[in-house]
C-alpha positions in Angstrom: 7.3 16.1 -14.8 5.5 16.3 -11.4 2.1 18.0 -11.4 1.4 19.2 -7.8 -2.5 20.3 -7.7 -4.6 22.0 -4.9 -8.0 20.8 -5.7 -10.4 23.7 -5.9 -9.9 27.0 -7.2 -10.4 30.9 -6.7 -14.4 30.4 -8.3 -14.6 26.9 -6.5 -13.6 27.1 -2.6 -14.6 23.4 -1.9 -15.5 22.4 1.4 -15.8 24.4 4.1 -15.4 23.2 7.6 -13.5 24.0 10.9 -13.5 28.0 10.0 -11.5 27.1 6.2 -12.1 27.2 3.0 -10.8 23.2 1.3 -8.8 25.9 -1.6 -7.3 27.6 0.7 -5.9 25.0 3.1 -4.8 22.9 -0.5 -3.1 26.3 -1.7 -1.4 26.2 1.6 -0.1 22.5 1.3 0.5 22.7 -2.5 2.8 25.6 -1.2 4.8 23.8 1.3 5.0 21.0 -0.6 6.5 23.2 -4.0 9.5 24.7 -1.8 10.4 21.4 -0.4 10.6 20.6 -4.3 12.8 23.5 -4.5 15.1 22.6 -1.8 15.4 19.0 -3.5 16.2 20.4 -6.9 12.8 19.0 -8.8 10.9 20.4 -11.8 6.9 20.5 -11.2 4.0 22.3 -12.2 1.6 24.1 -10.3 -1.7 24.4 -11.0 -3.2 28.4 -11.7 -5.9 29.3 -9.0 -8.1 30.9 -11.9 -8.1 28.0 -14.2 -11.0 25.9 -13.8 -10.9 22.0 -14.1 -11.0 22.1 -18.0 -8.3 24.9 -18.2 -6.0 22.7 -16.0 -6.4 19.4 -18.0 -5.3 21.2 -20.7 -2.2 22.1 -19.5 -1.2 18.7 -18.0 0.1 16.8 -21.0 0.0 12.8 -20.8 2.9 10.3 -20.9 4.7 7.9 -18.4 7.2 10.3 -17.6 5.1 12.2 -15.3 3.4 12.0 -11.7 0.5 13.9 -10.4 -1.0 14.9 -7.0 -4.4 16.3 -6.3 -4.8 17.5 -3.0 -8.7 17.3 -1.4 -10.5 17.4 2.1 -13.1 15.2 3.0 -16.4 16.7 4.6 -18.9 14.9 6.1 -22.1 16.3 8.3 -20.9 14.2 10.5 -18.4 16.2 12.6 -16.6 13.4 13.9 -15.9 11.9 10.3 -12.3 10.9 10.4 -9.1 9.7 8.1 -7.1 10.0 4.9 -8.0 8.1 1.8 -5.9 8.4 -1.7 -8.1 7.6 -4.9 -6.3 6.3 -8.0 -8.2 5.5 -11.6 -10.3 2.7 -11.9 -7.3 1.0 -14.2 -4.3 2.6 -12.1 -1.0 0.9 -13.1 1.1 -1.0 -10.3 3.5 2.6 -9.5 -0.1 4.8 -9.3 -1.2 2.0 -6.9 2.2 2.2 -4.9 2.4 6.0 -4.9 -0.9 6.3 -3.4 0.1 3.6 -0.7 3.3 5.9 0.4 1.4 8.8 0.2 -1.2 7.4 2.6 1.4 5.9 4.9 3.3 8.9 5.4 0.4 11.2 6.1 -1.0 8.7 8.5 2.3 8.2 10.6 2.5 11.7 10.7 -0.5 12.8 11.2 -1.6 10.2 13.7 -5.1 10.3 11.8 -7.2 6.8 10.8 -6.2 5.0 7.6 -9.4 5.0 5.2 -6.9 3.2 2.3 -6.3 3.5 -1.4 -9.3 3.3 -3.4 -10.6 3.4 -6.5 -12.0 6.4 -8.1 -15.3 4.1 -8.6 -15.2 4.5 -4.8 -15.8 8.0 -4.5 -18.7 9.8 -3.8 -18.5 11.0 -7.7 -17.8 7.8 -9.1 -15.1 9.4 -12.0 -12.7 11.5 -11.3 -11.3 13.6 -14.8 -7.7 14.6 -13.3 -7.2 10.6 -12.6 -8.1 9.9 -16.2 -4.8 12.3 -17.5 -2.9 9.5 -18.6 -0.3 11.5 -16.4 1.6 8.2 -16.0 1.5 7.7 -12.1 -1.7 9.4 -10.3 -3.5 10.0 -6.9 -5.5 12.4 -5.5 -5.0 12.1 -1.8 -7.9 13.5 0.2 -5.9 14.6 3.3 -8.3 14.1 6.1 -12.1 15.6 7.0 -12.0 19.5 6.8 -15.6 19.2 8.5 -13.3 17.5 11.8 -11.3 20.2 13.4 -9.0 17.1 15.2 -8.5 16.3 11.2 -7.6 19.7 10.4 -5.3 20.7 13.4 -3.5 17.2 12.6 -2.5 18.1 9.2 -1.9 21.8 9.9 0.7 20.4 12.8 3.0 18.7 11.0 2.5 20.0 7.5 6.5 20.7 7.5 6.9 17.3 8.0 4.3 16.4 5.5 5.4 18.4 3.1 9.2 17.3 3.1 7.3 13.2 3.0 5.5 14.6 -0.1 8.1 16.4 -1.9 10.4 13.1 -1.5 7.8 10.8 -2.5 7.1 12.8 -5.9 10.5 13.2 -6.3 11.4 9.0 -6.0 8.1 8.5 -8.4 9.1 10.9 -11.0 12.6 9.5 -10.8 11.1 5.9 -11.4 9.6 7.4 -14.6 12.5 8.9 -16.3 
């Protein structure tokens, strides 16, 4: 099953930067990315934007057959903070690792926007991160450039067809590789 997440919800906007909210522009992409699911035929689940973190968890439900994508913004006081990192768990298995690398590559080619690389969740600001820790079977929560950058922002928003089709194919080939 493919779990396709937009970080933040309705009582937690995220980040705000560049005149958005970070729920808003993930509800956006989570959005784009679900009908290019739809045009390719895949099963997925969204997550609600009234459930909180705990409520969420709760509803993904563990095993190798599944894949899962958070989707975050970066923010930074420094405006001119730039570039797409994916985080995977601390003990990611070798297709979390590779489906974090193709989901970096693809927003960076498209997007034009600096490569920051897959990282550890160890390596985030919060040091643990609960939706990597799922057992979902194949993981990443790809934070999809600096919402605090407008340059960042604009990038994304002008090829998020693009993105979106890159995504939904990438899920799709990872969930496949699960089955």
């Amino acid at each position: 099953m493919i779990y396709l997440l937009a970080g933040h919800h309705n009582a937690d906007p995220g980040a705000i930067g560049s005149g958005y909210k970070e729920a808003d522009l993930n509800k956006k992409i989570r959005a784009a990315v679900a009908k290019e699911l739809d045009e390719l035929g895949c099963n997925y689940i969204l997550d609600k934007d009234s459930e909180i973190l705990n409520q969420l968890l709760g509803r993904i439900k563990p095993g190798s057959g599944s894949v899962l994508k958070d989707i975050h913004w970066n923010a930074s006081d420094n405006a001119k903070a730039t570039g797409v990192e994916v985080f995977v768990a601390d003990n990611a298995n070798k297709d979390s690792i590779a489906f974090a690398t193709e989901l970096l590559t693809a927003t960076v080619k498209l997007t034009g926007l600096t490569s920051r690389g897959v990282k550890t969740e160890k390596q985030s600001a919060r040091k643990q991160l609960a939706v990597l820790r799922t057992k979902a079977g194949i993981a990443a929560l790809l934070e999809i450039g600096f919402i605090s950058n407008q340059k960042d922002v604009d990038a994304v928003l002008n090829v998020l067809p693009q993105l979106a089709k890159e995504y939904a194919k990438i899920l799709n080939k990872y969930e496949d590789l699960r089955v």
